[in-house]
C-alpha positions in Angstrom: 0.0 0.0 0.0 1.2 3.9 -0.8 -0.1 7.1 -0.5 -0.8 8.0 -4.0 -3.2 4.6 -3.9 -4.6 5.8 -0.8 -5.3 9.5 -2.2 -7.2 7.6 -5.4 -9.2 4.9 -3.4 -10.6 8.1 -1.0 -10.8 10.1 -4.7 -12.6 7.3 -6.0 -15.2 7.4 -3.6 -15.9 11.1 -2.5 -15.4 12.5 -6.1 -15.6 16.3 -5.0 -12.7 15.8 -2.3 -9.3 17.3 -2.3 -7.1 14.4 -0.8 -3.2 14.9 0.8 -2.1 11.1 2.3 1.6 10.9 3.9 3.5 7.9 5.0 6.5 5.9 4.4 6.9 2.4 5.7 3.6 1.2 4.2 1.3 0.2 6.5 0.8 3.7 8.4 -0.3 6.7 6.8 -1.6 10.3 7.7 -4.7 12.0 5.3 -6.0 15.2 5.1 -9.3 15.3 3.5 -11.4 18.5 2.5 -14.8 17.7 0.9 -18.2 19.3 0.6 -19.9 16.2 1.4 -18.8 16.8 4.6 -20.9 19.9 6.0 -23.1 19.0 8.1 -21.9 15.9 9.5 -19.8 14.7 12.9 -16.4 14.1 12.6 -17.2 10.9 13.4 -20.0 10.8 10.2 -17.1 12.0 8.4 -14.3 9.3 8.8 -16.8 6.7 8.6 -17.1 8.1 4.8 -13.4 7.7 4.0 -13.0 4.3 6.0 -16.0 3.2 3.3 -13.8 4.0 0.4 -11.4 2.3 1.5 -13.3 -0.8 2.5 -11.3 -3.6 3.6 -8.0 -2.4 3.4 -8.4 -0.9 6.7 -6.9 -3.2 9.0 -5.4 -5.3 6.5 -3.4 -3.4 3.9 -3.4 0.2 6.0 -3.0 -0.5 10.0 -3.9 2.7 10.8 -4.6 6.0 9.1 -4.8 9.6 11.4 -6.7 11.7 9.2 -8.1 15.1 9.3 -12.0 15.8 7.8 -12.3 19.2 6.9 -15.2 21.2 4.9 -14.1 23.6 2.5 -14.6 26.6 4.6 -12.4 24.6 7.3 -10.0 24.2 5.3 -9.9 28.1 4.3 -9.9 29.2 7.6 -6.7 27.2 8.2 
């Protein structure tokens, strides 16, 4: 597993988002996500969304991913 895999599976299923995934040693990675899709729902609403793109790979392929959800205007008020 890599990043730039990461950053197309989360593409792949939240169209609209703006995806930045870090990591190095393959199994660990760090995502920020901005999407519209977002607004309106808990952070916890949120990751559950990502964790669905990535389906089964969590916990198998990816052992853990620390991301950060943001809405647009989150993100722009960063």
């Amino acid at each position: 597993m890599n990043p730039e895999l990461i950053k197309q599976l989360i593409e792949s299923g939240l169209p609209d988002a703006t995806v930045i995934v870090k990591g190095d040693d393959g199994t660990h990675f760090e995502a920020t996500i901005v999407s519209e899709q977002f607004v309106g729902k808990s952070m916890v609403q949120q990751h559950q969304m990502v964790y669905k793109t990535l389906g089964a790979r969590m916990g198998n392929e990816i052992h853990a991913l620390a991301m950060q959800t943001l809405t647009p205007d989150e993100w722009q008020q960063q």
